[in-house]
C-alpha positions in Angstrom: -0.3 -1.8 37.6 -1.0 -5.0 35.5 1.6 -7.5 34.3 1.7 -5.8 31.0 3.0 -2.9 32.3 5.7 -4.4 34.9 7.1 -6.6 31.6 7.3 -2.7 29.8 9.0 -1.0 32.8 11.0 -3.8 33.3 12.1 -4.3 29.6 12.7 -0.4 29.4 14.9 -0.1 32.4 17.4 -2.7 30.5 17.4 -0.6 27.7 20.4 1.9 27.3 19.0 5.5 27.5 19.4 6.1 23.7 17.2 3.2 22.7 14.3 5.0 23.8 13.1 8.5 22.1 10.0 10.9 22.9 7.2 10.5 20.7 4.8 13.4 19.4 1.5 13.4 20.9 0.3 12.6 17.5 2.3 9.9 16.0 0.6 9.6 12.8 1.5 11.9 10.1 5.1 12.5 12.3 8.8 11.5 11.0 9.5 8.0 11.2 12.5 8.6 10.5 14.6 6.4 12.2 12.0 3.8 13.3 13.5 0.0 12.3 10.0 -1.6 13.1 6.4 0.1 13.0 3.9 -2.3 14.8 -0.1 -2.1 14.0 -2.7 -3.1 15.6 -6.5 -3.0 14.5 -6.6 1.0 13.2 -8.1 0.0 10.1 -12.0 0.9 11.1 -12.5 4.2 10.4 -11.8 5.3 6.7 -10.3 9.0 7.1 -7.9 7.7 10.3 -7.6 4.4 7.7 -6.2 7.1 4.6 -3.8 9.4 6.8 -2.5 5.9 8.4 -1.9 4.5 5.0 -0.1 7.2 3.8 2.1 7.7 6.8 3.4 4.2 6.9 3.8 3.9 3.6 6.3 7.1 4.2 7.6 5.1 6.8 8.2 2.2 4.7 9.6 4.7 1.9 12.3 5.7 4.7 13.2 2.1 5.3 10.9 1.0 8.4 9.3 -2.6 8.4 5.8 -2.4 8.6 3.7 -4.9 10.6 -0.3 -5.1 10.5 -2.1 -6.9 12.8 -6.0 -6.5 11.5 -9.0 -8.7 11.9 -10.5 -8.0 8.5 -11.5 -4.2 9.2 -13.6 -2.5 6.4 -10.9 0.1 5.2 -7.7 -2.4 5.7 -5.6 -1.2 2.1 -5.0 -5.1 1.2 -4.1 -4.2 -2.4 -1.3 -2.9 -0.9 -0.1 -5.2 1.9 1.4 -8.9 2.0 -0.4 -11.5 4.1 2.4 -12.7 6.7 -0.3 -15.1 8.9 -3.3 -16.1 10.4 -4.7 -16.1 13.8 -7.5 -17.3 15.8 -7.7 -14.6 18.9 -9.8 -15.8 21.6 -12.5 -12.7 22.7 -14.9 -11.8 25.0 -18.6 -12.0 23.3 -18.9 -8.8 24.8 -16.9 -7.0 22.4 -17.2 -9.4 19.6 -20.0 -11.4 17.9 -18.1 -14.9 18.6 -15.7 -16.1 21.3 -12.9 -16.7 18.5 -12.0 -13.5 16.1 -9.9 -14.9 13.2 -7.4 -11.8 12.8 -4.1 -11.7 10.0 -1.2 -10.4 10.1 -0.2 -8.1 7.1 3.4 -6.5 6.0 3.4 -3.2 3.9 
C-alpha cells in the first residue's frame, strides 16, 4: 500500500460513518445529488466520454455541486463553458509526456 492510500484510510477512518456514501459502479451519468464538491481530473480526451461528462456535471452543477476541473489543455475540454481558476506547471515523467514540465489549469463549471 502506498502513502496515498494510508493518508485515504487514515482520513476515512476520522470521518463519521454518514460522511461517506456508496458510489455506483458508473459514476457518470448517476445522481449527484447531494454531492457539495465534484473534483476532475484530466477526463477531457476522448470526445463521446468528454459529451456525457459535460452533461452530467453540468446536472451536477444545476443541483447545486461546485465543480472543479483540473485539465492540461485536452482536445474536447468545453472551455466556452468553464471559468479559468489557475495555472500549473506539473512536473512529469518524459515517459508519459513530451516534456518534463506539463503546464495543466484548473477550470470551475
Amino acid at each position: 500500500m502506498d502513502h496515498l492510500q494510508l493518508a485515504a484510510l487514515d482520513l476515512r477512518n476520522e470521518l463519521p460513518a454518514e460522511a461517506l456514501m456508496r458510489l455506483p459502479d458508473e459514476l457518470i451519468g448517476a445522481s449527484a445529488q447531494g454531492f457539495d464538491v465534484i473534483l476532475v481530473g484530466d477526463l477531457f480526451y476522448e470526445k463521446a466520454l468528454a459529451e456525457r461528462l459535460h452533461a452530467w456535471l453540468s446536472e451536477a452543477k444545476q443541483e447545486g455541486a461546485e465543480v472543479l476541473i483540473g485539465d492540461p489543455g485536452r482536445s474536447y475540454l468545453p472551455k466556452s463553458s468553464l471559468t479559468h481558476v489557475i495555472d500549473y506547471n506539473v512536473p512529469v515523467t518524459r515517459d508519459l509526456e513530451d516534456a518534463e514540465i506539463k503546464r495543466t489549469a484548473v477550470w470551475r463549471l
